[in-house]
C-alpha positions, 0 to 999 in steps of 0.5 A: 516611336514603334506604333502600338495596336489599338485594341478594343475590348472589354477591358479597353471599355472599362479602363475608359472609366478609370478617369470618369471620378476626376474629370466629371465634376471639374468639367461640370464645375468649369461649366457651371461656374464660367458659364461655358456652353456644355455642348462646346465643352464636351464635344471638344473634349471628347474629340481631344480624347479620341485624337490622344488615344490613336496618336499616343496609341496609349491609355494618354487620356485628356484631362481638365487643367486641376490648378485652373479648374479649382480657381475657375469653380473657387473665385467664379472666373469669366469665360473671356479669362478663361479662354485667356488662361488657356492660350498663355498656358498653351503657348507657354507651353510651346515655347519650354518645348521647342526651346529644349527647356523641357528637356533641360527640366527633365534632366535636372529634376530627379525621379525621387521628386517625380515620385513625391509629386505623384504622390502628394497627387494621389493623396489629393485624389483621396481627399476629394474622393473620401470628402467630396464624393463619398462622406458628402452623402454621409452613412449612406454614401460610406455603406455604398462606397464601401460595397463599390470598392469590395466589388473592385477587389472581388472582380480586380483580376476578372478580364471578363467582367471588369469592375469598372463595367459592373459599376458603371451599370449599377450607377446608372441603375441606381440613378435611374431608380432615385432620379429628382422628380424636379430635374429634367432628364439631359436630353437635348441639342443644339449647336456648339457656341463660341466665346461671345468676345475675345478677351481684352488686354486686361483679361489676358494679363488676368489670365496670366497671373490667376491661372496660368501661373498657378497651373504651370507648376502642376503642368510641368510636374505632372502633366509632363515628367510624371506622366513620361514616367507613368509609362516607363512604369506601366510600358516598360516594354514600349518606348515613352513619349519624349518630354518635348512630344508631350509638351507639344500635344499639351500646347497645341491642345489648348491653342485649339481648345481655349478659343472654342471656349472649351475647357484647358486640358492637359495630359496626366500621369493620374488619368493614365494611372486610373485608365491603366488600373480598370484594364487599359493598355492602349489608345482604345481606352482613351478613344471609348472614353472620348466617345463617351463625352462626344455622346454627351456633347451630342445628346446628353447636354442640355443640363450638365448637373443632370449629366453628373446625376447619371453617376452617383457620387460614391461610385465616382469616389471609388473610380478616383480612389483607385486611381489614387492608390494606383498613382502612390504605389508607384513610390514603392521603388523608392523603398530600397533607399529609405532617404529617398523613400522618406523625401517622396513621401515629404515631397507628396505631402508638401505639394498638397499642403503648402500654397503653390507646394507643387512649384514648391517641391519642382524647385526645392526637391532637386535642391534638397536631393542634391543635399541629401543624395550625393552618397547614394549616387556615389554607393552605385558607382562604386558597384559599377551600376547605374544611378537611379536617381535621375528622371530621365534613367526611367 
């Protein structure tokens, strides 16, 4: 792969923020909810960023494990299972990459399901950010929202005061201004910690079933195809990252985080979406964005909940409904073949609303496609052009 400058400008900056909305609270909510030491966490973070961004020299930003996070938060998980999850996701992972699984996946899993689970999490993104971060506040939360994305449309084309800037400055003034009188500011530092013992054999088989076989759907989907198709859509010009290299980045990633008692992480055709949508077109976005939590990591957490009050919930509501917007309007190339559009749009939707829908739509969409598809391919070849079809035409 041909190496890409980094750039480091105002526009890098602001794409830094483009994932803030989606990260934050899931690194927050891990911390809080399996007792994880914030300084680990954040420092290990921010360092995985730095290391994505000079290696992919692309907007490929780290991003907390959603499956894993949202079991973690839901069902008060220990560290010990934790770190389990971690390494049976890692070194699964590892395996489906250097045994060409990955790629066998990659061929038999068509663009359109690619699309539909781009979709479904898209709307994902939406629903939290319209429930969880602006209606949670009620009218005032809806009015500051409201006033946050009209501000992103005015500046969208602005390269010299990008949006994503403006509202990180009015955020932190905004907390500043309306900071709890009982929450002390997080201010302070101590040394990393490390997990106090290794997980036991049962905690490993725990592990296993309640995390890392729930995440792997979402692993395998979006993690890996949709985030190689992420950049064929907003890199055409570079050559992508094969499905193999991802994979090993993502392994090697949580073989190193998990035993630090860090969070799982995993790559994200979403966080590319939000850090392309602020401005992002290199490695630099990732590296600022990394910077941001090795910052935290060092100065910022002596009190993760107080970390998160830096950014009112609003604003990150906007950041994450940009990337959400950015992520569904990729299925417009689906457009010209309305069995194809309509099945993404069915795809998006089922991998949100059916239990384990995303494993649901990674083995039915290619069945159903098969089913549904054969005379569209068939159409394109009789004109002599290439099938459009296959994740792997790009």
């Amino acid at each position: 792969m041909s190496r890409q400058a980094l750039e480091f400008n105002r526009r890098e900056l602001a794409g830094a923020f483009g994932d803030l909305g989606t990260d934050l609270p899931l690194l927050v909510g891990i911390i809080l909810a399996a007792g994880l030491d914030a300084t680990t966490v954040f420092l290990t973070f921010g360092a995985l960023q730095v290391v994505s961004g000079l290696w992919y020299r692309l907007p490929m930003p780290v991003q907390p494990l959603k499956a894993m996070a949202a079991i973690v938060i839901a069902g008060q998980v220990t560290s010990p299972v934790l770190v389990a999850g971690g390494l049976v996701v890692g070194l699964t992972m590892l395996v489906l990459s250097q045994t060409g699984a990955l790629d066998w996946i990659a061929r038999v899993v068509p663009r359109v399901v690619v699309r539909g689970i781009q979709v479904g999490l898209g709307l994902q993104l939406a629903r939290i950010a319209l429930t969880r971060f602006i209606g949670a506040q009620g009218a005032a939360g809806w009015v500051m929202g409201a006033g946050a994305l009209a501000l992103v449309l005015l500046l969208r084309r602005n390269h010299r005061v990008p949006a994503a800037l403006v509202l990180v400055v009015l955020g932190l003034m905004y907390a500043g201004a309306t900071w709890p009188t009982d929450l002390a500011l997080p201010l302070g530092w101590h040394a990393p910690v490390l997990p106090a013992r290794w997980p036991t054999g049962g905690e490993f088989l725990q592990g296993a079933l309640l995390l890392a076989v729930p995440q792997l759907a979402l692993s395998l989907g979006n993690s890996v195809l949709a985030t190689r198709q992420a950049v064929l859509d907003f890199f055409p010009e570079r050559e992508a990252p094969t499905v193999r290299r991802i994979g090993v980045t993502y392994a090697l990633m949580n073989l190193v985080a998990a035993p630090l008692g860090a969070t799982p992480v995993c790559h994200g055709s979403g966080g590319m979406a939000g850090h392309y949508a602020f401005g992002g077109r290199t490695g630099g976005s990732v590296v600022y964005y990394g910077l941001l939590y090795l910052t935290a990591g060092t100065v910022l957490s002596a009190d993760p909940r107080a970390f998160q009050q830096l950014f009112p919930g609003p604003l990150l509501g906007v950041l994450l409904l940009v990337e959400s917007a950015t992520l569904v309007a990729l299925v417009r190339d689906q457009w010209d073949d309305r069995r194809a559009f309509v099945l993404a749009l069915a795809a998006g939707v089922a991998a949100i609303t059916l239990p384990y829908g995303y494993a649901v739509v990674l083995v039915v969409g290619p069945l159903v496609w098969r089913w549904v598809g054969p005379q569209r391919v068939a159409a394109a070849r009789t004109v002599t052009s290439p099938p459009v079809d296959s994740h792997r035409s790009g």
